[in-house]
N, C-alpha and C positions, 0 to 999 in steps of 0.2 A: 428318738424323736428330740429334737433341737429346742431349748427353752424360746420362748417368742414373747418380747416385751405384747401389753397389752393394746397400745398405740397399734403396732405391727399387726394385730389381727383383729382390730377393726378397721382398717387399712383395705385389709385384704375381704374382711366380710360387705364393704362398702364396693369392692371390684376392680381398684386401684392396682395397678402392677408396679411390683418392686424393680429398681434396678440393679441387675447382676452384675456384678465386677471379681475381676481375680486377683488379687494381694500377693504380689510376689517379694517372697519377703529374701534379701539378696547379702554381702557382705557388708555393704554399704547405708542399707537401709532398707523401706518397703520404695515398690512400685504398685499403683494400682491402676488396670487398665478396664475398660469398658466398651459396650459398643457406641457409645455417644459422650459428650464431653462430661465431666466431672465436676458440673459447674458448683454444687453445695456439697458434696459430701467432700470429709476432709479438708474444710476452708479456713480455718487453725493455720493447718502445716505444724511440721516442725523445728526446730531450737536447731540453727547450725551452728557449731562454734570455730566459726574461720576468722578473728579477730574481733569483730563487727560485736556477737554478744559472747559475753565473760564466761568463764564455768566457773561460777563462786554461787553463794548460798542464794543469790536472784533467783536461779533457773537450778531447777532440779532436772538431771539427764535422767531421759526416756518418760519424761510430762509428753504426754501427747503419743500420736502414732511416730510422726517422722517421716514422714513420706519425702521421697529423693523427686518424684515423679505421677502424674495422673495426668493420662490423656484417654479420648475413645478411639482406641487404637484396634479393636476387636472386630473383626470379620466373622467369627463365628465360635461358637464355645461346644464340647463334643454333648453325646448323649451320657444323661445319669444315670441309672435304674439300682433300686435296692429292690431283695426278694425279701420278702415276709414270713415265706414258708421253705423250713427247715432243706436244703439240699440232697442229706445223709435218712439215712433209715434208721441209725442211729439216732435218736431223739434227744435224749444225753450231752452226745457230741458235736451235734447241730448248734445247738440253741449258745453253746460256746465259741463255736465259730461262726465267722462271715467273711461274705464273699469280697474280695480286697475289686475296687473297681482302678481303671483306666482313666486315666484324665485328659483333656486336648482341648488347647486355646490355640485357635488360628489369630493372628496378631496381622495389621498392614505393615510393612517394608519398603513400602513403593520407593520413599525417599531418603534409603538404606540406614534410620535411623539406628537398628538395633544390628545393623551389622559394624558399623562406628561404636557401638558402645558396647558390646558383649567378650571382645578379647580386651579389654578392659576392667570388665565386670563378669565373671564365669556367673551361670545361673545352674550348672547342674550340679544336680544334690543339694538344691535349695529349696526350698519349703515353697508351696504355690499354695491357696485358697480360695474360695472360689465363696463368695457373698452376696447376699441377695438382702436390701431396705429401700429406703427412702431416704432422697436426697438430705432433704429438708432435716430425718431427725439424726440424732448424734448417735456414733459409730458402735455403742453397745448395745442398742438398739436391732443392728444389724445381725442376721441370722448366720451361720456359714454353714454354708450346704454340703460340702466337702471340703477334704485337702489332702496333698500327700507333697511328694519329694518329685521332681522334675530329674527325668531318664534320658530324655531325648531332645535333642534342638532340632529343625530341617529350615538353613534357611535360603533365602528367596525374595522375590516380589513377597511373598508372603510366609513370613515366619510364624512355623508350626512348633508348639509349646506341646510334649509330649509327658506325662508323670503316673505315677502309682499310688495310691490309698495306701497313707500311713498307718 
């Protein structure tokens, strides 16, 4: 079970719904995508240092997330499910293992964005996360519901994000 700041679950006991995003975190930096814009969370950004700011003792690197990218770029996100009760008959052996899940973010493409930007930027065997907060509070706040390693790309009109439970 996921620690949940206290703000976050009276949030939730008040009937307010979180918004999901996936943190795709790449060579480069994170990307975070969602099904609607990104208007408050991650409104920092972060520290590029392409002449403009310094790397000297101002700016400590990796202050902040770093995000390269945040748009609602999400079409649809797959199904989660965790089991409770043990698989094995084994009781023992159970309770030490679990069941590794499947992960799938359908992404838009329509205006071949990430097909422009992915033989540039490889994304597989790169870590994805999948998070659920509120806009409004700050980013440790935030729960992550999952995450694993991206296996598969298919893309298209609509780029399907395919991964495994790390």
């Amino acid at each position: 079970m996921p620690k949940m700041a206290i703000n976050f679950y009276n949030r939730i006991r008040q009937g307010e719904k979180p918004t999901v995003y996936c943190l795709i975190h790449t060579d480069m930096g994170y990307r975070a995508y969602a099904e609607k814009e990104l208007s408050q969370i991650f409104e920092v950004g972060g520290i590029y240092f392409d002449g403009i700011n310094k790397f000297d003792a101002s700016w400590k690197f990796g202050q902040g997330l770093g995000l390269l990218d945040k748009q609602g770029r999400v079409l649809s996100f797959g199904n989660f499910e965790r089991t409770i009760q043990p698989r094995k008959r084994d009781v023992l052996n159970s309770y030490s293992s679990k069941q590794l899940q499947h992960l799938t973010v359908t992404l838009d493409n329509q205006d071949r964005y990430f097909s422009r930007m992915l033989p540039n930027e490889p994304w597989l065997t790169k870590t994805i996360d999948f998070y659920a907060g509120f806009e409004a509070d700050p980013f440790r706040e935030h729960i992550r519901v999952i995450g694993g390693r991206i296996t598969q790309i298919s893309m298209g009109p609509k780029m399907i994000v395919e991964g495994d439970e790390r």
